[in-house]
N, C-alpha and C positions, 0 to 999 in steps of 0.2 A: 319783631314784636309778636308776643304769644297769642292771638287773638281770641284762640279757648273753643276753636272749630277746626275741622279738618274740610278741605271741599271733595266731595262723594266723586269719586271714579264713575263717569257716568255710563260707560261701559259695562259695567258690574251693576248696576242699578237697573237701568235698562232693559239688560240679560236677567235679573230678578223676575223683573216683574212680566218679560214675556215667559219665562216659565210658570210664573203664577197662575198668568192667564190662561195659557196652555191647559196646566194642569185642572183647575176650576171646569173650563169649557170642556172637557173631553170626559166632567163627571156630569155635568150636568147636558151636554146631548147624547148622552148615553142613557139617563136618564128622561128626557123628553121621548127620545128616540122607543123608549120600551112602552111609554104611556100610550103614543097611537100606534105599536104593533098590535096585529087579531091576538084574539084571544089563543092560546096554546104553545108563547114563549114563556120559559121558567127559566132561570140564571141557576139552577143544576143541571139542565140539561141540553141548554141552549146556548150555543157560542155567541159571545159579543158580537164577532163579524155578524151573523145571520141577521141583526140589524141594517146592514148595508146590501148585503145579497147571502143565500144559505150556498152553499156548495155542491156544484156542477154531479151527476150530469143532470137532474132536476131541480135546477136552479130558482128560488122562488124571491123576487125582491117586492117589498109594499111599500107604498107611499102612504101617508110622508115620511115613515122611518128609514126609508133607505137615503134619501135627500139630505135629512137632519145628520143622521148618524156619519155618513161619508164628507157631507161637508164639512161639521165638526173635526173631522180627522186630520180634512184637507187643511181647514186654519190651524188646528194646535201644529200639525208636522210644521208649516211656516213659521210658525211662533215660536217653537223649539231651534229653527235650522239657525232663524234671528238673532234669537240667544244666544248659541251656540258661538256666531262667530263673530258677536261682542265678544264675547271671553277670550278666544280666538285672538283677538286681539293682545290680549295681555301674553308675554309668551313663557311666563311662571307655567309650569303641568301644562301646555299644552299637549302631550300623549294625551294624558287625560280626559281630554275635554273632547278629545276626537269622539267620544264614545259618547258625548253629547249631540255631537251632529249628525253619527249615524244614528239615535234613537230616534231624530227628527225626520232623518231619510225615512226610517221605517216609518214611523206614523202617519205620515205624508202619502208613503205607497199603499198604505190600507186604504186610505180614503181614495185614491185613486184607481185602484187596483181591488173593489170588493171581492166580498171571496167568494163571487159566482168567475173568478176571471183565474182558472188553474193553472197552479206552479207558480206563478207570480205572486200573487196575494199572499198563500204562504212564506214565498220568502221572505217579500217583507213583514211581514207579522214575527218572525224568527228572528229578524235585523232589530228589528223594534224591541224585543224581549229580551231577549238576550245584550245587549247594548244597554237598555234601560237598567237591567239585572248592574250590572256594572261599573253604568255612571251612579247608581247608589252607591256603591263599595267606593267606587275610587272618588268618591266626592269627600269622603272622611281628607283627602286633604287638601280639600277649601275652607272644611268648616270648627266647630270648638265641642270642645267636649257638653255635656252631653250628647248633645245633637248626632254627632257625627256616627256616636254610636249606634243612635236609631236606624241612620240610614244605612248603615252597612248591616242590618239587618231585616230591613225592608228589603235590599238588595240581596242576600239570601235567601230570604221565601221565597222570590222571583224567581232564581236560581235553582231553587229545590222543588218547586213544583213544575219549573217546566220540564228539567233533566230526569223525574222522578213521575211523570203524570200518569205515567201506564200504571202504576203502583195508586195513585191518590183519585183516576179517572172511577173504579170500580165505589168508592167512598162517595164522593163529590160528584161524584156527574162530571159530563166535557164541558161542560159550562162554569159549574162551581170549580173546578179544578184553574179553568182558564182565568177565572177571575181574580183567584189569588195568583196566576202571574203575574196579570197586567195590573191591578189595581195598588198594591205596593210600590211601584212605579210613577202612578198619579199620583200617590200621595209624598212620594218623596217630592216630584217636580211641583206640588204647591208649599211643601215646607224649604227646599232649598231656593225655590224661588221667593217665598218671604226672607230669609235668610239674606241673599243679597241686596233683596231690595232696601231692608232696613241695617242693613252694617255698616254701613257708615253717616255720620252724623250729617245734617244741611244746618246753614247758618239759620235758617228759621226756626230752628229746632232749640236755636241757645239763648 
């Protein structure tokens, strides 16, 4: 018998909405985080990380945005890694998805690894962005037309301003430049994580 519902993979649901979360929390303590920095941060000229710690060998980190901004880091990277191995679950594009669980490695090692802590923070910041860059493109096949288009080209900018920055840093500043890597990125993990959280139908729904 047709009952006129399908019951929600809660695996994919799940995986939604901690990308959701992820993405939302990592705009908004980014945002907290810039409100109680001193005076003389600007997002042209000032790196994200520098939130958490500015980079070695005179290292300067302030409370409470270094607190906010690395803890932030720490839950979304969890929240991502979460995700990730819900989906993980399903073994439909799993290649794919790998590329989800290392953007959550990276974001995880930012927040642990501030970028007062050299060679390491970098890398993960690199893992993070590049991998983010990625799981946009290669999300085009989770998702439906429209949609899929945007994010494969969210996942582009990513790609082109970070392989391109020496080029876009003299325009933008290191900070404006960094932001359109990362931030394409967030905004994809709040629309793909809406995306799954609402794909499929609940019988409350009918």
């Amino acid at each position: 018998m047709n009952t006129g519902f399908t019951v929600p993979p809660l695996k994919e649901t799940y995986a939604g909405l901690f990308f959701l979360l992820a993405g939302s929390l990592i705009f908004m303590g980014i945002i907290t985080a810039e409100i109680f920095y001193p005076a003389g941060y600007t997002t042209a000229n000032s790196e994200i990380s520098d939130l958490g710690a500015t980079r070695p060998p005179d290292s300067i980190s302030y409370q409470p945005s270094a607190t906010i901004f690395n803890g932030t880091m720490i839950l979304a990277g969890l929240l991502i890694i979460g995700g990730s191995l819900l989906l993980l679950r399903n073994k439909s594009e799993r290649v794919f998805k790998l590329f989800h669980l290392l953007l959550g490695i990276g974001v995880l090692g930012v927040g642990l690894f501030p970028g007062n802590v050299a060679v390491i923070h970098p890398i993960f910041a690199l893992i993070a962005f590049i991998s983010g860059g990625l799981s946009c493109i290669l999300s085009w096949k989770m998702t439906k037309s429209p949609l899929k288009f945007v994010f494969v080209i969210l996942g582009g900018v990513t790609l082109l301003f970070l392989f391109l920055q020496s080029f876009f840093i003299p325009i933008l500043g290191d900070g404006g430049t960094e932001r359109f890597v990362a931030y394409p990125v967030v905004i994809w993990l709040i629309g793909f994580g809406g995306f799954l959280t609402g794909k499929h139908e609940t019988p409350e729904e009918i």
